[in-house]
C-alpha positions in Angstrom: -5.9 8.1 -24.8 -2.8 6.8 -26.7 -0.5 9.4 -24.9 -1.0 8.4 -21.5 1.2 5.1 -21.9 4.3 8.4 -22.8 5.6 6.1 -25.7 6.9 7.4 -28.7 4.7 7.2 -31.6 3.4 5.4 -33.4 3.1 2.4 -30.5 2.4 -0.4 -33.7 5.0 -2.7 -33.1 5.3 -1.8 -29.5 4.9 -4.3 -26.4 3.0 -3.7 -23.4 1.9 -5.7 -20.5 -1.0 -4.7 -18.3 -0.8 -5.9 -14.9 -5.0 -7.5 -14.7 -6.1 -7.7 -11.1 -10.0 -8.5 -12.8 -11.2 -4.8 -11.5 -12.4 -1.9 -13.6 -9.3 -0.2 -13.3 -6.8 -2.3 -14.6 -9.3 -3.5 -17.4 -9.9 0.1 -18.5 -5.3 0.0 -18.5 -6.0 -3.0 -20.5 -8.3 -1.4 -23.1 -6.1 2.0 -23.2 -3.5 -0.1 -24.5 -5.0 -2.0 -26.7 -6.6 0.8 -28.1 -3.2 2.4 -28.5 -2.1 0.3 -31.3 0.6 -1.7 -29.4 0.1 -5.3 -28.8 -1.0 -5.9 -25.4 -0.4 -9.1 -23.1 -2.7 -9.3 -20.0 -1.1 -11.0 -17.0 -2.5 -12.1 -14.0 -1.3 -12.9 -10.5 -3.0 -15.3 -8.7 -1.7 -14.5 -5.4 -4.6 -15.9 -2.8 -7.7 -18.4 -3.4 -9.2 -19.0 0.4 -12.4 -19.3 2.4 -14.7 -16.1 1.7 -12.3 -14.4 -0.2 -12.8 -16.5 -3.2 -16.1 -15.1 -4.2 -16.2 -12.4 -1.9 -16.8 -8.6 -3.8 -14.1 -6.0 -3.5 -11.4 -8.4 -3.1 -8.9 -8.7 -5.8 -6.1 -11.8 -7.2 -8.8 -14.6 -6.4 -10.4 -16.9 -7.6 -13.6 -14.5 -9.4 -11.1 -11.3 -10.3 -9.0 -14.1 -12.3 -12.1 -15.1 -14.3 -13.2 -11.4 -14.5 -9.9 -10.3 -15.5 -9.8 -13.5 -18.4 -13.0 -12.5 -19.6 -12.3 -8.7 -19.9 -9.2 -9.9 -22.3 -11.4 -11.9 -24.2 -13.6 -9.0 -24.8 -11.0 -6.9 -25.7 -9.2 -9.7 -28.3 -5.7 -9.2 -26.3 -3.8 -12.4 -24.8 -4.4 -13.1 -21.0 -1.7 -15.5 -19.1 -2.1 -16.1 -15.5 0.8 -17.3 -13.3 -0.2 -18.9 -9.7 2.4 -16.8 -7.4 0.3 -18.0 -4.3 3.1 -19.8 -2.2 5.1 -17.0 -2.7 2.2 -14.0 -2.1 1.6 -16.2 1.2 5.8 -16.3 2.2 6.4 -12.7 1.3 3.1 -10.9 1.9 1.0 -12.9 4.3 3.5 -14.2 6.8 5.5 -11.0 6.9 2.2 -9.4 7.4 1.2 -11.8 10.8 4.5 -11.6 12.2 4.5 -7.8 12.4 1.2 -7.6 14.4 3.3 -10.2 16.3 6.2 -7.7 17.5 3.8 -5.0 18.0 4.1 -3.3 15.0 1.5 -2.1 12.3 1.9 -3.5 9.1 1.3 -2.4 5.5 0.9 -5.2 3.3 -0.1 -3.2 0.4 3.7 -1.9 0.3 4.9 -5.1 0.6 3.1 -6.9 -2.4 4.1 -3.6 -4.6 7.5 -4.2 -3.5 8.1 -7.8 -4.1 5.2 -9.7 -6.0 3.2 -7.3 -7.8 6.2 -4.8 -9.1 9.6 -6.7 -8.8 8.2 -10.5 -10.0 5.6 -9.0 -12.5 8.5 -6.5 -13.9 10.3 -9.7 -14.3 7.7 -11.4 -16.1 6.9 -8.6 -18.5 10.6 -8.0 -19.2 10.3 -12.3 -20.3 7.7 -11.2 -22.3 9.7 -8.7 -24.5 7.7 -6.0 -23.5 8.5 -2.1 -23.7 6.3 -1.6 -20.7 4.8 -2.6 -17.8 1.4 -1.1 -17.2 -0.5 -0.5 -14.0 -4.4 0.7 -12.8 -2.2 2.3 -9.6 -3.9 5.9 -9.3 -0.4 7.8 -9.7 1.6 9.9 -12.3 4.9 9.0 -13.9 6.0 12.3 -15.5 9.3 12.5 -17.4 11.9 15.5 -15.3 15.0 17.1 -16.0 16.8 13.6 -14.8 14.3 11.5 -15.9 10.8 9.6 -15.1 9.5 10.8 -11.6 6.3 9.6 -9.8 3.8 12.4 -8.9 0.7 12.0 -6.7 -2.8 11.6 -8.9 -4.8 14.4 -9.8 -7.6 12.9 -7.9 -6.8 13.1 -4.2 -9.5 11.1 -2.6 -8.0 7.9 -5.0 -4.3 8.9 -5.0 -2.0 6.0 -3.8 1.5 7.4 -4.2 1.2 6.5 -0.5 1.4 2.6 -1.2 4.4 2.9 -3.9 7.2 5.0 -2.4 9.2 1.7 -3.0 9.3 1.9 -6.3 12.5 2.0 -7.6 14.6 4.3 -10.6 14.8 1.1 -12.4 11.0 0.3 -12.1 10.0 3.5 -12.5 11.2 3.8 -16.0 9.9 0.7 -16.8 6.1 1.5 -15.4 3.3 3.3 -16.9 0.1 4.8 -15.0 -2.7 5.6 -17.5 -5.1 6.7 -14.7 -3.1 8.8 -12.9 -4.0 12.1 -14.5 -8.0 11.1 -14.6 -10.7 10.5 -11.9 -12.6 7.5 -11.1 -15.5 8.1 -12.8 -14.3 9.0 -16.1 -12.5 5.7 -15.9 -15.6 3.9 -15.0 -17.4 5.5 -18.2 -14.7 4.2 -20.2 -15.2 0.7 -18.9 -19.2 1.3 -19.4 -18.4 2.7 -23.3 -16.6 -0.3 -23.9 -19.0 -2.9 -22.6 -16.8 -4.6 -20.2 -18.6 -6.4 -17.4 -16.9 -4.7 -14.6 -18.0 -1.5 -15.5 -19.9 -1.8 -12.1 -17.5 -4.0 -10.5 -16.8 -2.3 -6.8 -13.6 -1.1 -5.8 -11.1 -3.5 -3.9 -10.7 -3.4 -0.1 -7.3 -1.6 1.1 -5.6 -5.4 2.0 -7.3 -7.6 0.1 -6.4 -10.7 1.9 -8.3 -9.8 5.2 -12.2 -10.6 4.8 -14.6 -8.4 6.4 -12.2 -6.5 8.5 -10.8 -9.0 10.4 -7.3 -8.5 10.7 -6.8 -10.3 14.0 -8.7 -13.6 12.5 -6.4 -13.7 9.8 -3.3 -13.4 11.9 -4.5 -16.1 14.4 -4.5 -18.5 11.8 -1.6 -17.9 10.4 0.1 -17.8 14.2 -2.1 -19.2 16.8 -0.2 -18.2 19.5 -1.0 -14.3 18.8 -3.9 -14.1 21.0 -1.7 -14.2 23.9 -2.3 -12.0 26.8 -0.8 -9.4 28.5 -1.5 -6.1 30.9 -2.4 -3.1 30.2 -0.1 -0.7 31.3 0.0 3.5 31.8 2.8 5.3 31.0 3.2 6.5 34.5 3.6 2.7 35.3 0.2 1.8 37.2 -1.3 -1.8 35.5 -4.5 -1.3 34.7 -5.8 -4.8 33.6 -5.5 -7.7 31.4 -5.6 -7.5 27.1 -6.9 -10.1 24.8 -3.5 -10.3 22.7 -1.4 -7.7 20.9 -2.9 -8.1 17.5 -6.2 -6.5 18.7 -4.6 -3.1 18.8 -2.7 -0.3 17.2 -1.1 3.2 18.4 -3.4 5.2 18.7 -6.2 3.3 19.2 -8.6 4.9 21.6 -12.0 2.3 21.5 -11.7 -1.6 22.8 -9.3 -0.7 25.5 -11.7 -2.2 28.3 -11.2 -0.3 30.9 -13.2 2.0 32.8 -13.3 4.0 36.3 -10.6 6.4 34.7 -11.2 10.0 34.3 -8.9 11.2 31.1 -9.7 9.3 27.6 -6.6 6.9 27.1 -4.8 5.8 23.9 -2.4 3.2 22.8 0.8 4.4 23.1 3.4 1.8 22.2 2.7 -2.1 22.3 6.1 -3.6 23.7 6.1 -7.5 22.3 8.8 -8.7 24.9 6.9 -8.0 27.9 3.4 -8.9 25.8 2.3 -5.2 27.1 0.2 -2.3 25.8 1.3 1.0 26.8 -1.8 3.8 26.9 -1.7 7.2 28.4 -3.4 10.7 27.6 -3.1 11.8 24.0 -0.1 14.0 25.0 1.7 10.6 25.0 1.3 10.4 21.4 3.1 13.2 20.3 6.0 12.4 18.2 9.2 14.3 17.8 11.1 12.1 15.1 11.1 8.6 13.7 14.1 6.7 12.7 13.6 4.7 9.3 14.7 1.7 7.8 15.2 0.3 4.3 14.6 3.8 2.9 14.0 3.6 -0.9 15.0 7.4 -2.7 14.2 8.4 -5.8 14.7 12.0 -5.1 18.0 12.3 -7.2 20.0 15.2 -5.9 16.5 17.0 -4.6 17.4 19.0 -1.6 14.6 21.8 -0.8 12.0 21.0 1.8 9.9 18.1 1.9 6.7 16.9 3.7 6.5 13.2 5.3 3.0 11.5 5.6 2.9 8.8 8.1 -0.7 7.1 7.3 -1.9 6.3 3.9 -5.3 8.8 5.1 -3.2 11.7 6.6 -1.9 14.5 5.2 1.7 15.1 4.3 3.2 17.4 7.3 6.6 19.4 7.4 9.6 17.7 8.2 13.2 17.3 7.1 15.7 14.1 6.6 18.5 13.7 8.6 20.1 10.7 7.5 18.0 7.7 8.9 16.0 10.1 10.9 13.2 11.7 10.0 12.1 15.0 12.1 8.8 16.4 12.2 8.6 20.6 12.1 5.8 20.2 14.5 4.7 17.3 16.8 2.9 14.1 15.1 0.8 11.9 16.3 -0.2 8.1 16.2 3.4 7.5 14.9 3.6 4.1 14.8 6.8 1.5 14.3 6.2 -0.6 11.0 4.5 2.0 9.1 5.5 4.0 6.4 6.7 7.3 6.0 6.5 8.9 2.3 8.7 11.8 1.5 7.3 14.6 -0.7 8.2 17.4 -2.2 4.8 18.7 -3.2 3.7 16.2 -5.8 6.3 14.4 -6.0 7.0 11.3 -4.4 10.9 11.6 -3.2 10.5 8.4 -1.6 10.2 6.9 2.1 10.9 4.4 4.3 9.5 1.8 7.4 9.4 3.5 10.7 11.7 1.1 13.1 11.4 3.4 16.0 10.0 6.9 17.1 11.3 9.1 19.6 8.4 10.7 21.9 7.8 14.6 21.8 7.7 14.8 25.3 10.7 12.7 28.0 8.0 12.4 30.1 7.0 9.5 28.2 10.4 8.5 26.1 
């Protein structure tokens, strides 16, 4: 177990923070490096503490995975600090999140809290804390190449989120450590069983833990009240076709909920234009994407320049394509390519890095 934190030997004397969300897997993290030999710091974010979410299972930050996370430490002997980085979770992570539903785009606040709060403040605070690593329950591989640490995808597919970290930077990277990365969920939770910890059982946290139940749209009309405005639906071809409950109800590519009938072809959202407050459907034709351009693109490629694959949805599969500066052009036509998304650059395992879809450019002029 001692090799997967890829520290020289022997780790006595050695530093290393865990990052504790209060689930199984960054407990397990916690006990790997404990059991490693190095001493090991626990730290905890507390990054959100509202309504239903507080006590709610599968969430994770809050009020319960705090106390889990405190009493997993205790259990393990190791020294647990938690910092209260709520205003700032709330600013960076939250708002961000609401205002992007607001202009019509589809947000990934995962991303967001791995870049800012959870990667670049925590790196911060483990680097305060004289540690020689930070340490993360992420489902990803850091494996040393020719030029130095790269990030790989897990073994285990079905809980690989390489997806949710192309951000990560060189600097971070060399500083990170992903225990799980090379094992599968099971195994970690019989390590957590083995060990006695009390979220051995614990279920796994939702993908934006923030949102209770689901409700993406309940969260942003809080935050902005004004987002349930309404608007018309609109074809491509340009025919109105009735009224819409507000933006933040829908997504491109979105096919259910449209509410409206009498049509013969199935429709799907198409683009969601935030000045004119209106969502653009048409037949799935209108879907298909030709190229995206990208902004803030993060690479950690070094001088890689063979072919690559994109994926464009954390679920979807990573499809041929090739970079062309800030554009990124798909071999074949994508679809449900939506602005505010990201797209991940691979080069088979590897995570080369990615960027935030600002724009996409349709397959077909038809519907440009």
């Amino acid at each position: 177990m001692d090799q997967l934190f890829q520290l020289s030997a022997p780790l006595a004397g050695k530093r290393i923070v865990v990052a504790m969300s209060g689930g199984v897997d960054s407990s397990v993290v916690a006990a790997l490096a404990a059991r490693s030999g190095a001493e090991t710091i626990g730290v905890t974010l507390q990054l959100y503490d509202h309504g239903a979410a507080v006590g709610r299972t599968g969430s994770c930050c809050a009020g319960q995975d705090v106390r889990d996370a405190r009493a997993v430490a205790d259990k393990l002997g190791i020294a647990h600090y938690v910092f209260d980085y709520e205003s700032r979770f709330r600013e960076s992570v939250m708002e961000r999140f609401a205002d992007e539903y607001l202009a019509g785009r589809t947000p990934i606040p995962c991303v967001r809290c791995n870049m800012g709060v959870k990667f670049t403040d925590l790196f911060a605070l483990a680097r305060d804390l004289g540690a020689d690593c930070l340490a993360t329950g992420h489902y990803v591989r850091r494996l040393e190449g020719p030029a130095g640490a790269e990030l790989h995808r897990a073994v285990d597919p079905a809980r690989d989120q390489s997806y949710f970290l192309f951000a990560t930077t060189q600097d971070q990277l060399d500083y990170l450590r992903f225990p799980l990365g090379g094992m599968e969920k099971p195994a970690v939770r019989e390590i957590a069983a083995e060990l006695e910890l009390g979220v051995a059982l614990k279920p796994d946290s939702q993908d934006i833990c923030f949102v209770p139940d689901g409700d993406y749209a309940g969260i942003v009309r809080k935050l902005r009240p004004e987002a349930d405005d309404q608007g018309e639906i609109v074809h491509v071809d340009g025919r109105v076709l009735g009224p819409h409950k507000g933006l933040i109800h829908y997504t491109v590519g979105q096919r259910r909920g449209l509410e409206i009938g009498g049509l013969a072809e199935p429709l799907y959202v198409v683009r969601l234009d935030a000045a004119t407050r209106r969502v653009v459907v048409g037949p799935k034709a209108a879907l298909a994407v030709r190229s995206a351009r990208l902004e803030e693109i993060n690479w950690i490629g070094g001088n890689f320049a063979g072919p690559l694959s994109a994926k464009v949805r954390s679920m979807s599969r990573p499809v041929p394509a090739r970079l062309e500066g800030e554009r990124l052009v798909f071999d074949s036509h994508e679809y449900g390519v939506a602005p505010g998304q990201a797209a991940v650059l691979y080069a088979e395992d590897r995570v080369l890095g990615g960027g935030w879809i600002a724009e996409t450019e349709s397959a077909e002029t038809a519907f440009a």
